[in-house]
PAZALUM-109769 format. One line per 8 residues: for each residue x, y, z of N, C-alpha, C. Coordinates in Angstrom, 1 decimal. Example, Ala and Ser with C-alpha at 12.3 -4.5 7.8 and 13.67 -1.06 7.14 Angstrom:
% PAZALUM-109769
13.2/-5.7/7.8/12.3/-4.5/7.8/13.2/-3.3/7.8; 12.8/-2.2/7.1/13.7/-1.1/7.1/12.9/0.0/7.9 .
***
This chain:
% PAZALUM-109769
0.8/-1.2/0.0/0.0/0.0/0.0/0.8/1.3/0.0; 2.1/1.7/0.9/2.8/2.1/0.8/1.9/3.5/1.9; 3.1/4.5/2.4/3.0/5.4/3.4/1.6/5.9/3.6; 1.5/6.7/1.7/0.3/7.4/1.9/1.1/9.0/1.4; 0.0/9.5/1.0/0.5/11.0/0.8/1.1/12.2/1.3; 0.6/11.9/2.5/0.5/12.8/3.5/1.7/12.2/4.2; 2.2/11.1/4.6/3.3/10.9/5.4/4.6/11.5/4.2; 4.2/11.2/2.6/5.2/11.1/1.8/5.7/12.8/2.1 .
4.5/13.9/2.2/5.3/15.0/2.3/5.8/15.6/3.5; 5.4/15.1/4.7/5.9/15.1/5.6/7.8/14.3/5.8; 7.9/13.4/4.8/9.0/12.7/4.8/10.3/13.9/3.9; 9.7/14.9/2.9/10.0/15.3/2.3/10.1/16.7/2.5; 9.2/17.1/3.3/9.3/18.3/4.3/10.6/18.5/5.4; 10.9/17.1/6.0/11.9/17.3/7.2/13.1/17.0/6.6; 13.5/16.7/5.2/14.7/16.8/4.5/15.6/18.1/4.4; 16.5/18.3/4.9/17.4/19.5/4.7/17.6/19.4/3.5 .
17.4/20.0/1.8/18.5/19.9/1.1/19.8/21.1/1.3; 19.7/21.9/2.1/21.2/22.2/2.1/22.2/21.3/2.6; 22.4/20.6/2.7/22.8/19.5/3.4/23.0/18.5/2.4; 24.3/17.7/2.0/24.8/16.5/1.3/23.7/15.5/1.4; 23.4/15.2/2.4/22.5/14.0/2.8/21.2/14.2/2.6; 20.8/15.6/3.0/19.3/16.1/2.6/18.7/16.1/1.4; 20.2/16.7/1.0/19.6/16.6/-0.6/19.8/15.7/-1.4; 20.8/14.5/-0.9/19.9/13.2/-1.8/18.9/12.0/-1.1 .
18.6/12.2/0.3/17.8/11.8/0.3/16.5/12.6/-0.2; 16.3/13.8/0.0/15.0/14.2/-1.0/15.0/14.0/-2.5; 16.1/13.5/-3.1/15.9/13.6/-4.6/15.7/12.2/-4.9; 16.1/11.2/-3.8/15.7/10.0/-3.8/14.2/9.7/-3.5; 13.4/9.9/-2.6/12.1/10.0/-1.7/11.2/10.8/-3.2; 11.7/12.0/-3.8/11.0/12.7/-4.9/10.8/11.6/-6.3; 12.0/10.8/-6.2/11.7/10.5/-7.1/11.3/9.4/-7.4; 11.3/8.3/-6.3/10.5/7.2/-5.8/8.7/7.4/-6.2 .
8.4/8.9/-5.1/7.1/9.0/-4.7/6.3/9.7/-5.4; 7.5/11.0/-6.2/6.9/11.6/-7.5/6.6/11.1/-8.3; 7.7/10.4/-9.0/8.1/9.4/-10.4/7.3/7.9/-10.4; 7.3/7.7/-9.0/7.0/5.9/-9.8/7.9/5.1/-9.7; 9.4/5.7/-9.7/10.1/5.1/-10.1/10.1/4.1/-8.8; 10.8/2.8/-10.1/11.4/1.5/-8.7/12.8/1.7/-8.5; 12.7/0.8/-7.0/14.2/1.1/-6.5/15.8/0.4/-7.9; 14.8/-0.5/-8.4/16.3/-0.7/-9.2/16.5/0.2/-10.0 .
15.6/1.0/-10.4/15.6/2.1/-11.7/16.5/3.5/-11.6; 16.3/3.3/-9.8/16.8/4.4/-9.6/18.1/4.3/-9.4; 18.6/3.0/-8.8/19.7/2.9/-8.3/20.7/2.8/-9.9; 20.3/2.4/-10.8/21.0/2.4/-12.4/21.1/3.4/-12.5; 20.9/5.0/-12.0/21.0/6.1/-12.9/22.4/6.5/-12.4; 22.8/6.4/-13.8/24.3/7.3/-13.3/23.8/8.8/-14.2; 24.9/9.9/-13.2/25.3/11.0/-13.8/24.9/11.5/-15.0; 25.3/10.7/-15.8/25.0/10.6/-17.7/23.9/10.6/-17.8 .
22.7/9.6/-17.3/21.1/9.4/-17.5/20.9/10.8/-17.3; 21.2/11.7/-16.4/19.8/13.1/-16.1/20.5/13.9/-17.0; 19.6/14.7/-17.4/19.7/15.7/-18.6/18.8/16.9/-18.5; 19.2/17.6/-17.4/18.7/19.0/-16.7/18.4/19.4/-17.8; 18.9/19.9/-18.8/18.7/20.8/-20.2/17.4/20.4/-20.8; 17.1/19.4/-20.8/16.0/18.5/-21.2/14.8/18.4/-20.9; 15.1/18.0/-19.0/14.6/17.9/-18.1/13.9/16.3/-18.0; 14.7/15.6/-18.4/14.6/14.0/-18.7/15.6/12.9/-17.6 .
15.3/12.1/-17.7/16.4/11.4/-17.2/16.0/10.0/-18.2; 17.1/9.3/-18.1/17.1/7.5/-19.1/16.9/6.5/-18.0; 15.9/6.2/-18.3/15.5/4.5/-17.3/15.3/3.4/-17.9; 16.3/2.7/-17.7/16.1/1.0/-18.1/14.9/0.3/-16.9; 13.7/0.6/-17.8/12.6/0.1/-16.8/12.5/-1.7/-16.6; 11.7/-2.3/-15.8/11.7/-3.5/-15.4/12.1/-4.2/-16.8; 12.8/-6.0/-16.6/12.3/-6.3/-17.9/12.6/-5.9/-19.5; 13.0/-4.4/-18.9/13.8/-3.8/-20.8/14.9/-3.7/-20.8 .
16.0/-3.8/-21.8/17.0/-3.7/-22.5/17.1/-2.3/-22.6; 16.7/-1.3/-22.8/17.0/-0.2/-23.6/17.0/1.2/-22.6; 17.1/2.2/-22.3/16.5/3.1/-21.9/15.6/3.9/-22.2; 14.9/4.7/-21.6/13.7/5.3/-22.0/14.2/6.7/-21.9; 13.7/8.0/-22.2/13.5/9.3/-21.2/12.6/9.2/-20.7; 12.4/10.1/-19.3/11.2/10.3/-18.8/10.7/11.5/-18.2; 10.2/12.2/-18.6/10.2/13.8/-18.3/10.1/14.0/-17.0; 10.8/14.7/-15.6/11.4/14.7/-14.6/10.3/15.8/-14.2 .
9.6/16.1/-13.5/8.9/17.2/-12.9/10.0/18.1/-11.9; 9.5/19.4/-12.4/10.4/20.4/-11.7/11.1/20.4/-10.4; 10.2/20.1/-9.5/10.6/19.6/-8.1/11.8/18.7/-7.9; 11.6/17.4/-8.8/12.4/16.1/-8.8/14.0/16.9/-9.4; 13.6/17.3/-10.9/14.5/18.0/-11.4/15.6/18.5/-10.4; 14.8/20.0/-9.6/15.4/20.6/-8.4/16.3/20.0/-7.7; 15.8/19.1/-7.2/16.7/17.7/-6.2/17.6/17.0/-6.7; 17.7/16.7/-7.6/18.7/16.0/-8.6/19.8/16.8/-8.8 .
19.2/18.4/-8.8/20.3/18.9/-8.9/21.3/19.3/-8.0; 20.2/19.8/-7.3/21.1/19.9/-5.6/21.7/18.8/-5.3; 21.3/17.6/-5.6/21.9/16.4/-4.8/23.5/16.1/-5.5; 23.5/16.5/-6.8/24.8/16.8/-7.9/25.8/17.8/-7.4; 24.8/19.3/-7.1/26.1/20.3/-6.5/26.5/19.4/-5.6; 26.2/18.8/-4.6/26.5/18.1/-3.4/27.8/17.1/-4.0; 27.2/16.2/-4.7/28.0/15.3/-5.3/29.1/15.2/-6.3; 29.1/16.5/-6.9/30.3/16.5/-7.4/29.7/15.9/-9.0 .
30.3/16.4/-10.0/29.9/15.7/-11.8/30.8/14.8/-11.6; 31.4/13.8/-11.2/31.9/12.8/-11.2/31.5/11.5/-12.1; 32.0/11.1/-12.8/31.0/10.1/-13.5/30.4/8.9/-12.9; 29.1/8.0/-13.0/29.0/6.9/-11.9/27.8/7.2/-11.2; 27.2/6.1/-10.3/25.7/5.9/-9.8/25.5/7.4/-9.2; 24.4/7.6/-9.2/23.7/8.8/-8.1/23.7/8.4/-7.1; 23.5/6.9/-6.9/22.7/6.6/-5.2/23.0/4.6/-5.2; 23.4/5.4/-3.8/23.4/3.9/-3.5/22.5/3.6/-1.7 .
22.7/2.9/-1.4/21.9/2.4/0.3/20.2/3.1/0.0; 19.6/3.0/-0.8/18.2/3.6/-1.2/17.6/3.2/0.1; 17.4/1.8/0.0/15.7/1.2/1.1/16.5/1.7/2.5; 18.1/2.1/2.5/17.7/2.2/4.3/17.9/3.7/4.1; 18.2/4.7/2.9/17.9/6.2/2.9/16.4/6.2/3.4; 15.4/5.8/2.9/14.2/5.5/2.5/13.7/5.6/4.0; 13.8/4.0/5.0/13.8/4.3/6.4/14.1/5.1/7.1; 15.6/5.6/7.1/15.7/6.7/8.0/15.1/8.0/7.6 .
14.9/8.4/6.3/13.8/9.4/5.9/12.2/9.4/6.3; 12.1/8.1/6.7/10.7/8.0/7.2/10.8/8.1/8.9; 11.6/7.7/9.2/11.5/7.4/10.8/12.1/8.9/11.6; 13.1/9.9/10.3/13.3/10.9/10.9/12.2/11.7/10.7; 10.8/12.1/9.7/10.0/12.3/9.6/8.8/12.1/10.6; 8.8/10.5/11.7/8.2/10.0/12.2/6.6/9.8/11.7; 7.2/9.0/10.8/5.8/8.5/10.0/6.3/6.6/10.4; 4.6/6.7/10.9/4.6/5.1/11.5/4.9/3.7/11.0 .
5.3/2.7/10.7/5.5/1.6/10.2/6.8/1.5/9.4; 7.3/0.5/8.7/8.0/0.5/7.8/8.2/1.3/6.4; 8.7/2.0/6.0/8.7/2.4/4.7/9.6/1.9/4.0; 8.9/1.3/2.8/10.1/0.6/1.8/10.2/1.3/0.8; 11.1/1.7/0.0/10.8/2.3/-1.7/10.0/1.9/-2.3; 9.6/0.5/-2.3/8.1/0.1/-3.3/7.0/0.5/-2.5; 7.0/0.9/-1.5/6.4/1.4/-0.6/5.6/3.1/-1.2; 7.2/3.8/-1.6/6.7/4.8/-2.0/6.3/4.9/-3.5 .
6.8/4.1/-3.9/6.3/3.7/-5.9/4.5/3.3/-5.4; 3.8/2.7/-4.4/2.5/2.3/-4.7/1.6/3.5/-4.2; 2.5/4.1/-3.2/1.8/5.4/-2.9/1.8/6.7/-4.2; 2.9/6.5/-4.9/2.7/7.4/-6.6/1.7/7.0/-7.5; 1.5/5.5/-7.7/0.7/4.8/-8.3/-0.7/5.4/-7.9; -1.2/5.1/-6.4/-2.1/5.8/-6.3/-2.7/6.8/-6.2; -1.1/7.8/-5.7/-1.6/9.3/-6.2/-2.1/9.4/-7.3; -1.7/9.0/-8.5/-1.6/9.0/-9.8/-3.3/8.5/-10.2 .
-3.5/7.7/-9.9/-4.7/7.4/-10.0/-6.0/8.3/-9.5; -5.9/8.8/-8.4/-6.5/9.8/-7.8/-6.6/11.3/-8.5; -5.6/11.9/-8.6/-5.4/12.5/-9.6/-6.2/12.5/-10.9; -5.7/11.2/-11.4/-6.3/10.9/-13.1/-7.8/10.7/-12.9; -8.5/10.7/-11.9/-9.8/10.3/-11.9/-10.2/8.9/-12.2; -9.2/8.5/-11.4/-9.4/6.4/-11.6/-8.9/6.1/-13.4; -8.1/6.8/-14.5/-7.9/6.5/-15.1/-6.9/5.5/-14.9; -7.3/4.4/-15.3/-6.6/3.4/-15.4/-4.9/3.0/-16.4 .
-5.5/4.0/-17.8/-4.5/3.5/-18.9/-3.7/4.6/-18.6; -4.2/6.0/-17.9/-2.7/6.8/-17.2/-2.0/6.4/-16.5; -2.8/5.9/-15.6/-1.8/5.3/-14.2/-0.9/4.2/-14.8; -1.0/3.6/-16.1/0.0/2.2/-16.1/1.0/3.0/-16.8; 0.8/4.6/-17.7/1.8/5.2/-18.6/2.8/5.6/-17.5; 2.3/5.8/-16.5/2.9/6.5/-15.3/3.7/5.8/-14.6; 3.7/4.4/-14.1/3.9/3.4/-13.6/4.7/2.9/-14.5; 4.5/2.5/-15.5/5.4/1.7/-16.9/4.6/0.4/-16.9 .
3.6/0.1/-15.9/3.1/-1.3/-15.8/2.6/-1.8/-17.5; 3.0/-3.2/-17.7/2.2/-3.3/-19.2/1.0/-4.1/-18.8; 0.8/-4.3/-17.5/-0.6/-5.1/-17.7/-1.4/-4.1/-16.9; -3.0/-3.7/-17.4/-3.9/-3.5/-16.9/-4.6/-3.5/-15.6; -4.1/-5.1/-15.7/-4.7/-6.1/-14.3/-3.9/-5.6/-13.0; -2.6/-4.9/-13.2/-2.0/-4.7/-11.7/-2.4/-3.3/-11.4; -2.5/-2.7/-12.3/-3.0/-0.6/-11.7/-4.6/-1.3/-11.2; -5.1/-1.9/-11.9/-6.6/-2.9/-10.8/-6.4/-2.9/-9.6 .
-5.5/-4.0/-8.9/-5.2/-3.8/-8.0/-5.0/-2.3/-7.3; -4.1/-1.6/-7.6/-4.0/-0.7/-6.9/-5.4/0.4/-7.0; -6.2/0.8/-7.8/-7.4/1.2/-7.6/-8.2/0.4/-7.3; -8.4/-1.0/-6.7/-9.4/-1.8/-5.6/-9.1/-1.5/-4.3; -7.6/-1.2/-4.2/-7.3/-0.5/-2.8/-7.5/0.8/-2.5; -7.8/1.6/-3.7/-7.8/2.9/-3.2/-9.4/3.2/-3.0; -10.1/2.6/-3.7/-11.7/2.6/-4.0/-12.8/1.9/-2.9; -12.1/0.7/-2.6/-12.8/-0.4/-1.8/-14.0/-0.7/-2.5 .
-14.0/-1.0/-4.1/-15.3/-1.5/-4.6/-15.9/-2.3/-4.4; -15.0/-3.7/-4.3/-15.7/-4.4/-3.8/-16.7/-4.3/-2.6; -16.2/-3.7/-1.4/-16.8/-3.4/-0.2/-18.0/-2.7/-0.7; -17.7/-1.7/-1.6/-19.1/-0.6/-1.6/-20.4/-1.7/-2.2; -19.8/-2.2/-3.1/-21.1/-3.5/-4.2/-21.4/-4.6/-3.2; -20.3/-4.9/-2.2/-21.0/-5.9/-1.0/-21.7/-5.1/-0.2; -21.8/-4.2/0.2/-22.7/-3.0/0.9/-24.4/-3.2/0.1; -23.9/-2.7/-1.0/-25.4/-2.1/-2.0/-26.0/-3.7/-2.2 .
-25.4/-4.5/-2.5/-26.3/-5.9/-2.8/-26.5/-6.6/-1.4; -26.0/-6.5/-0.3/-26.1/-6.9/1.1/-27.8/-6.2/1.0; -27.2/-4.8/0.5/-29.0/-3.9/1.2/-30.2/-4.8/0.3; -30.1/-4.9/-1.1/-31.2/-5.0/-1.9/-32.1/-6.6/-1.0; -31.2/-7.4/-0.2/-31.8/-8.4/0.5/-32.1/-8.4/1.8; -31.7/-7.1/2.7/-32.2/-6.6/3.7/-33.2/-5.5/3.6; -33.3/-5.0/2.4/-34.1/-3.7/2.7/-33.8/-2.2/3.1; -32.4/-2.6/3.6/-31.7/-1.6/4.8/-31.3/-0.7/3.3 .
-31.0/0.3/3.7/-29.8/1.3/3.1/-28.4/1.2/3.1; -27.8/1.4/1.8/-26.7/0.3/2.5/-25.7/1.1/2.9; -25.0/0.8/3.8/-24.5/1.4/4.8/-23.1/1.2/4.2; -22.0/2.7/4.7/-20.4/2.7/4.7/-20.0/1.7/4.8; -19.0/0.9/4.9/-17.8/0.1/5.3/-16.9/0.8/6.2; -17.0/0.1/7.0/-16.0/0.7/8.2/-14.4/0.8/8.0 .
***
């Protein structure tokens, strides 16, 4: 299910980017929770992949061979960059220790439970969907998913359909009005 929205900008709120660390754990967390992106996707970008000029970066998404661009929203952009003055143009990965950046960005934040990176990829997924108005074939352009059936999933969790149609058909044999889901 992943944090949720509201923890994601609280996680991203208590990020220093003046700060070496701040600013790649926010450009990491941005672009997890912004992007979609998954942890291996991110951990492949070297230096070379972002292309500030552009405002792109190249991702070798699940499963493909090739790179992609992917238009970087301003914010993410932002962070990437700061996280670079920080880091020096050096050639070579952006990031490495992601899932325990990821935790300690959550736990210094104090947002409850585990946070994992896929964690924050399902919470974008669902932003995304919410946003799109339950559009389904956005949320997979956004995701990269090629099957239909899994952004499903993630809007049966955000919707509780099932629950509402076991509510309304519960009522049509009670009579009752059919009542919330708790």
């Amino acid at each position: 299910r992943g944090p949720g929205a509201d923890a994601v900008a609280d996680m991203v709120e208590a990020l220093d980017p003046s700060t070496a660390a701040g600013a790649r754990d926010r450009a990491i967390v941005l672009a997890l929770a912004g992007m979609g992106l998954r942890r291996g996707e991110l951990v492949a970008l070297d230096l070379a992949d972002v292309d500030t000029d552009r405002g792109t970066i190249m991702v070798t998404g699940k499963g493909r061979t090739q790179a992609v661009p992917l238009t970087v929203p301003a914010a993410v952009l932002d962070a990437f960059a700061a996280w670079i003055d920080h880091r020096g143009n050096e050639a070579g990965p952006l990031f490495h220790g992601v899932a325990r950046i990821v935790a300690k960005a959550a736990k210094g934040a104090e947002v409850a439970g585990p946070v994992r990176p896929h964690g924050l990829r399902h919470t974008a997924i669902t932003e995304a969907l919410e946003v799109s108005g339950g559009n389904l074939r956005e949320a997979a352009k956004f995701s990269r998913h090629q099957r239909l059936e899994t952004i499903l999933i993630y809007d049966d969790n955000r919707t509780d359909v099932a629950g509402q149609l076991a509510a309304t058909v519960t009522s049509r044999f009670t009579g009752a009005a059919p009542a919330a889901a708790a």
